[in-house]
C-alpha positions as CSV (number, residue, x, y, z in Angstrom):
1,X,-0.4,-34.1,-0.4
2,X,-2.2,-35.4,2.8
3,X,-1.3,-33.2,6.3
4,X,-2.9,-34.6,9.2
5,X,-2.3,-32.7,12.5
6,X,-3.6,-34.2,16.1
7,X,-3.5,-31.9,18.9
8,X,-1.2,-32.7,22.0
9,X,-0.9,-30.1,24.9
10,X,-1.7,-27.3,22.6
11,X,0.8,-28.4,20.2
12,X,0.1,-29.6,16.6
13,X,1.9,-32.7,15.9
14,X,2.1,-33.6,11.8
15,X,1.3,-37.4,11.4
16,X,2.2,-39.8,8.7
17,X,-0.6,-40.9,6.6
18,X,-0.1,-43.7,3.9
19,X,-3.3,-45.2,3.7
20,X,-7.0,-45.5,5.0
21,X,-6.2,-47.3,8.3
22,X,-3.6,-45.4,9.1
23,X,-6.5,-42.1,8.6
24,X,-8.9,-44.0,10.7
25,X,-7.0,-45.0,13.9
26,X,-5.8,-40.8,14.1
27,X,-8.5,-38.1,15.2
28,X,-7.0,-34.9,14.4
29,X,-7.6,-31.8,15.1
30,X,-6.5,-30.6,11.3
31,X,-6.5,-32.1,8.2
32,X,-4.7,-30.0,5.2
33,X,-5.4,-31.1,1.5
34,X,-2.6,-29.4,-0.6
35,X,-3.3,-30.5,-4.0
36,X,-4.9,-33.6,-2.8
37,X,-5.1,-37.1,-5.3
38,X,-8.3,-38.3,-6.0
39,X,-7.3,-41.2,-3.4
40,X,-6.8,-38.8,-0.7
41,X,-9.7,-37.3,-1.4
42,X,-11.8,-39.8,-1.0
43,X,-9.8,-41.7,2.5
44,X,-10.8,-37.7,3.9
45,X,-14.2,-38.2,2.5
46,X,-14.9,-42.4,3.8
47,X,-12.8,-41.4,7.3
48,X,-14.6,-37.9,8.0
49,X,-18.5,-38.1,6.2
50,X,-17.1,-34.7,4.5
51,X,-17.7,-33.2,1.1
52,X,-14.4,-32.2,-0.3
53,X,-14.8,-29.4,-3.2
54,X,-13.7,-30.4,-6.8
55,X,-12.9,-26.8,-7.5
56,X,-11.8,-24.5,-5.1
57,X,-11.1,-21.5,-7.8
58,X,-14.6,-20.2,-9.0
59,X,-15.0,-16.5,-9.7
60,X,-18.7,-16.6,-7.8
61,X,-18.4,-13.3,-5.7
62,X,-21.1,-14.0,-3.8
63,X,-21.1,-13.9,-0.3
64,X,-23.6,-16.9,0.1
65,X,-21.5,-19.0,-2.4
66,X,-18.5,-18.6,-0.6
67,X,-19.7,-18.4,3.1
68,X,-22.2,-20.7,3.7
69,X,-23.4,-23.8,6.1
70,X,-24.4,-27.0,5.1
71,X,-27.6,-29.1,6.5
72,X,-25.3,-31.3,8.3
73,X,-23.7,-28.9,10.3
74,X,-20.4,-28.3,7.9
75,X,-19.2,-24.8,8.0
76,X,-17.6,-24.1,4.1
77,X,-15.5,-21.2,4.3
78,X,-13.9,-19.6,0.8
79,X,-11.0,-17.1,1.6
80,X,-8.0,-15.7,-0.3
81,X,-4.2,-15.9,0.7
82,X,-1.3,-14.0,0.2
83,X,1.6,-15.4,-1.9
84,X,4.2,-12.0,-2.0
85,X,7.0,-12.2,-5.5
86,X,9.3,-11.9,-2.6
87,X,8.7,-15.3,-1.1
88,X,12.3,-16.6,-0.7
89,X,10.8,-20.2,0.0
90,X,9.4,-20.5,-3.4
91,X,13.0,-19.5,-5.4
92,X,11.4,-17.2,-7.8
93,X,11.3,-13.9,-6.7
94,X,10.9,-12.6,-10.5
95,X,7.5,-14.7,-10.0
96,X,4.3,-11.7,-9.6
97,X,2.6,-12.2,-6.5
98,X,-0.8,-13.6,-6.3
99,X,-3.6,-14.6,-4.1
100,X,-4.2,-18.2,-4.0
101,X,-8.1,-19.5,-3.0
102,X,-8.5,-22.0,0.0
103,X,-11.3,-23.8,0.5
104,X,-12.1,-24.2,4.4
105,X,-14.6,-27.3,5.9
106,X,-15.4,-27.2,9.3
107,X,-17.2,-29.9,10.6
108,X,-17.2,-32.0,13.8
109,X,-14.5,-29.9,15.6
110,X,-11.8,-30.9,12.4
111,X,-10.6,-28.4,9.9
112,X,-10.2,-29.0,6.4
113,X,-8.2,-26.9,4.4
114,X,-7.8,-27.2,0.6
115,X,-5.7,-25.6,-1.5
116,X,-3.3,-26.5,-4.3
117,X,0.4,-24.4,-3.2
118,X,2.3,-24.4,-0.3
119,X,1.4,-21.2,1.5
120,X,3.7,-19.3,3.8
121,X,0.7,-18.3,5.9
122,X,0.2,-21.9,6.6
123,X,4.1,-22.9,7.2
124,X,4.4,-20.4,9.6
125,X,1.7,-21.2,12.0
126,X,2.7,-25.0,11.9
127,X,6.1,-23.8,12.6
128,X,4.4,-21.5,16.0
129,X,2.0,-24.5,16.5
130,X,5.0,-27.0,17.2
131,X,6.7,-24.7,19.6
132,X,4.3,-22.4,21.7
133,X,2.2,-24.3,23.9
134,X,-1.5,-23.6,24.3
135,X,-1.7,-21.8,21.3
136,X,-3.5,-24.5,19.8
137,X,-7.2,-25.4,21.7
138,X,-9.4,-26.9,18.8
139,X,-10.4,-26.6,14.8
140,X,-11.5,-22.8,15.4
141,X,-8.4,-22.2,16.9
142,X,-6.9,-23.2,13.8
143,X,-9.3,-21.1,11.7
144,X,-8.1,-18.2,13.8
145,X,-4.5,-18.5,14.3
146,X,-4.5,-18.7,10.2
147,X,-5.9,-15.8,9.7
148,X,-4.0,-13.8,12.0
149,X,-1.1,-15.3,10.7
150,X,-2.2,-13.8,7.4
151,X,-2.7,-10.4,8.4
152,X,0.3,-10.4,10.3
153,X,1.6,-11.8,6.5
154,X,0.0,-9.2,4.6
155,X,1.1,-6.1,7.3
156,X,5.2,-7.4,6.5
157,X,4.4,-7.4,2.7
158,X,3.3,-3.9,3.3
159,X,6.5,-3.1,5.2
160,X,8.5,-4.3,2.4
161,X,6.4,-2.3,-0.2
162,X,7.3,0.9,2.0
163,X,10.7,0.2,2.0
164,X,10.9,-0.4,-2.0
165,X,9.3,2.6,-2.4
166,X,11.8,4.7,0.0
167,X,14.4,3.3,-2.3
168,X,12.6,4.5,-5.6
169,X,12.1,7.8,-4.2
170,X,15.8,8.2,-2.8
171,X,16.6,6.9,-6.6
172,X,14.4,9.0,-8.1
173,X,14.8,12.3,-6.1
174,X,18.6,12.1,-5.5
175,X,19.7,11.0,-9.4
176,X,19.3,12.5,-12.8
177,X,16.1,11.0,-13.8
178,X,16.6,10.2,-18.0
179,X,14.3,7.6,-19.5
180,X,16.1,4.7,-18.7
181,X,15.9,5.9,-14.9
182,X,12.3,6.6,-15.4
183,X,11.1,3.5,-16.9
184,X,12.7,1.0,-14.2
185,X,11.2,3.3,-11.5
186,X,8.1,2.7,-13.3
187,X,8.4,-0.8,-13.8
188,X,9.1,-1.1,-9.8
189,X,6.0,1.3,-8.5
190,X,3.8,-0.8,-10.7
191,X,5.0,-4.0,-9.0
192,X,4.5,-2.9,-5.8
193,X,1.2,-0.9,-7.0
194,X,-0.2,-4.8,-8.3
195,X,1.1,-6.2,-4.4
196,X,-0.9,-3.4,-2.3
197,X,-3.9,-3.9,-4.4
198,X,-3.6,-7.5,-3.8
199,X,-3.3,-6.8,0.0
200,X,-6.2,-4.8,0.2
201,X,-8.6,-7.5,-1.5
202,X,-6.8,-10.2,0.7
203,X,-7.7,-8.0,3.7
204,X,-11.4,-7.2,2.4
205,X,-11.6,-10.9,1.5
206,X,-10.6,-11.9,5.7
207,X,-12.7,-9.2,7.0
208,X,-15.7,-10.8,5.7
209,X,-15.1,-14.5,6.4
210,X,-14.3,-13.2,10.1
211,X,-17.9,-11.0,10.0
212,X,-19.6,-14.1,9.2
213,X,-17.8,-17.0,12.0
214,X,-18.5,-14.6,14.2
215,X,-22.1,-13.9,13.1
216,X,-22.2,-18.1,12.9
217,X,-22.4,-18.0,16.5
218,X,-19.9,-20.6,17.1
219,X,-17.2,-19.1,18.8
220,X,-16.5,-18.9,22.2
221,X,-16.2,-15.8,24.1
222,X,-12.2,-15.8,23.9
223,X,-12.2,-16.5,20.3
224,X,-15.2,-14.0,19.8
225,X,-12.8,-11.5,21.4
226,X,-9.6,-12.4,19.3
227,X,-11.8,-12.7,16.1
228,X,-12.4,-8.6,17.0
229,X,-8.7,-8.2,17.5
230,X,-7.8,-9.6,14.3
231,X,-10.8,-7.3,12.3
232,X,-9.0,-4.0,14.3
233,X,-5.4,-5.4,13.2
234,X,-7.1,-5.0,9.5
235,X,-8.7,-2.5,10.0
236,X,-5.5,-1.0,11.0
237,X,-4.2,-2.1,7.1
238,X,-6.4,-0.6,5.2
239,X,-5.7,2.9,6.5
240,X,-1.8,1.8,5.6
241,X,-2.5,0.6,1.7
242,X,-4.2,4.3,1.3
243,X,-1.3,6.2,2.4
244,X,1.1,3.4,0.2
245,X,-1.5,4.3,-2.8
246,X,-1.5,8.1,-2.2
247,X,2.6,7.5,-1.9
248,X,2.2,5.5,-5.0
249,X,0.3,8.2,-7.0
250,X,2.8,10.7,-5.9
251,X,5.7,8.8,-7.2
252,X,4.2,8.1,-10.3
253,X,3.3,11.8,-10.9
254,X,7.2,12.9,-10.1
255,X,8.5,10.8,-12.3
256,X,5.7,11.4,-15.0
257,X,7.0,15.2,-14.8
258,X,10.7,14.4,-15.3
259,X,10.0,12.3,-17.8
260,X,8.2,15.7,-19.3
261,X,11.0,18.1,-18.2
262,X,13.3,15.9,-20.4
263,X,10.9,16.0,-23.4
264,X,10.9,19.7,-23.4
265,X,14.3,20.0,-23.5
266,X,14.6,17.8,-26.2
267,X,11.4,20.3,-28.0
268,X,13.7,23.2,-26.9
269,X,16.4,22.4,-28.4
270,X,14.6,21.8,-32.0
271,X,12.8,24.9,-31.4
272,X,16.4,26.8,-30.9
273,X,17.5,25.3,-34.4
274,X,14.3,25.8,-36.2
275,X,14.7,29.9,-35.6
276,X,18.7,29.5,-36.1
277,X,17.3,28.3,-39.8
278,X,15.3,30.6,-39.8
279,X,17.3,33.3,-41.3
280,X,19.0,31.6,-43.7
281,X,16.1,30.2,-45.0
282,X,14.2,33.7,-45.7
283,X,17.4,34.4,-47.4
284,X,17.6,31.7,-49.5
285,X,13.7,31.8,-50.1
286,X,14.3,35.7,-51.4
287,X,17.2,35.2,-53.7
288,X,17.2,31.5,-54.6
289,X,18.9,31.2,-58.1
290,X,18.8,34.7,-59.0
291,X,22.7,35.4,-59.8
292,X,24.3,34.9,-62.7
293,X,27.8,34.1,-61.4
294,X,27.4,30.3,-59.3
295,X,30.3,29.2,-59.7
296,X,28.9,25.7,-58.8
297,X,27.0,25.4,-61.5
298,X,30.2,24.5,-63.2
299,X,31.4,21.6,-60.6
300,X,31.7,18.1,-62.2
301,X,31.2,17.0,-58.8
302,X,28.0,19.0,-57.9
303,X,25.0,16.5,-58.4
304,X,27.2,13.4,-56.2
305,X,27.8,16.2,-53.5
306,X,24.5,17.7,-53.1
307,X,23.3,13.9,-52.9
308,X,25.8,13.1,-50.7
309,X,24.9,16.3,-48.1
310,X,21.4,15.2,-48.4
311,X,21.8,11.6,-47.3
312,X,24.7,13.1,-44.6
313,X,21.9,15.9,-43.6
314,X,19.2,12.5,-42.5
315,X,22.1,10.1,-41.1
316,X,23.9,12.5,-39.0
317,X,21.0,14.2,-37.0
318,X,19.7,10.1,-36.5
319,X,23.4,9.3,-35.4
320,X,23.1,12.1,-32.8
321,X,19.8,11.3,-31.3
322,X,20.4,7.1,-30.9
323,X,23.7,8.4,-29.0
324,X,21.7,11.1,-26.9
325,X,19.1,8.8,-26.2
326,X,15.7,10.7,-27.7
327,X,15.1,7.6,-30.2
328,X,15.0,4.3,-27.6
């Protein structure tokens, strides 16, 4: 999908592009490749002069590969994006969340982003672009006001993994905590355990394409100053996914130890019939057969019944521990 955006007032305006020509007689001030055709690829790459990636997706950590300049004055920019399991857009909130890699071209004052899903990061700043004026000024602008839309992304995932956690805690704090409690409240922190971490490497990820724009010398002095705002905004982040991964490690601990309260009781509770045995067993060890008058010895029935106490002795304890839980 080909999104072209010109830039009116300070406004983004989307265009409608169905061919070549149509490319040619725009000059916009955005053009976003969203799993691009191999046709669209190439009107962006015969309209512009630019180099459009084949693969966005490598797993070259490098900051060179990822942050670099080309000789003819294109600035290739790598960076991760948020996509939260909670994204109500997308329809699947059973979906994991997931950072997806966009591949960012800036060259003669137009911005190329490529990327292959819809991002939230991207719909919300077309939606500010269309109705706050002056927010928009040039390509850099762009650059910006995506990022900050991310962080500002990533800090409301980080609200809503607070809030999941409150709940958890409240669940796990307030109710009787038996394994079926204990393994959904599991389940849960390590969801919102995977998200943080993925916040945390979206937000190291932005830091350091910021650090190098603004070592690229070409922002201006406003854009120098709201590139620094954004870096404090994440810096700001980082200090919150350490206290939601201390809260994290605390949670998991609590409900670590109930789950080994309840295994003691279940131990105690063999431990209490193993010396109630106890007795009769030293008894029965001592004597054994040593009497002359049994008079079970003379049962016709004996031999079924003792078989029939043994298999009774195995089915009944099994019975009571699948209805008591101890065997799931």
């Amino acid at each position: 999908m080909l999104n072209v955006f010109t830039l009116t007032n300070g406004r983004l305006f989307q265009e409608e592009i169905d061919s070549l020509q149509a490319l040619a007689d725009l000059h916009p001030v955005w053009v976003d490749l969203e799993s691009p055709s191999a046709e669209e690829k190439d009107w962006v790459r015969e309209r512009f002069g630019v180099s459009i990636p084949v693969d966005i997706v490598d797993d070259d950590i490098e900051e060179s590969a990822r942050f670099y300049e080309e000789d003819n004055g294109e600035l290739h920019i790598r960076s991760d994006f948020l996509i939260d399991a909670g994204d109500a857009s997308k329809g699947a909130a059973a979906e994991p969340a997931r950072n997806v890699r966009v591949a960012f071209i800036l060259f003669r004052n137009v911005l190329f982003t490529v990327h292959d899903e819809d991002l939230p990061v991207f719909r919300l700043l077309r939606l500010r672009a269309r109705r706050t004026p002056a927010l928009i000024q040039d390509a850099k602008d762009v650059l910006l006001k995506l990022y900050d839309a991310d962080a500002e992304f990533s800090a409301d995932a980080l609200e809503s993994i607070y809030d999941k956690l409150e709940a958890v805690s409240a669940r796990v704090l307030k109710d009787e905590v038996n394994d079926t409690v204990a393994a959904e409240a599991l389940a849960a922190i390590a969801r919102e355990e995977d998200l943080n971490g993925r916040i945390r490497r979206n937000m190291m990820d932005t830091r350091r394409a910021l650090s190098f724009m603004m070592r690229s010398r070409l922002l201006s002095a406003e854009q120098f100053e709201e590139a620094r705002q954004i870096l404090r905004d994440i810096d700001s982040l980082d200090s919150h996914t350490a206290f939601l991964f201390d809260k994290i490690n605390f949670l998991m601990d609590t409900i670590v130890g109930f789950i080994n309260i309840n295994q003691n009781k279940v131990i105690k509770i063999f431990s209490v019939v193993g010396v109630a045995m106890l007795p009769p067993t030293l008894i029965a060890s001592i004597y054994g057969m040593n009497f002359r008058f049994m008079p079970e010895l003379d049962w016709a029935a004996g031999y079924p019944l003792a078989l029939a106490l043994m298999v009774a002795s195995v089915a009944a304890p099994f019975i009571f521990f699948r209805r008591k839980g101890w065997l799931r």
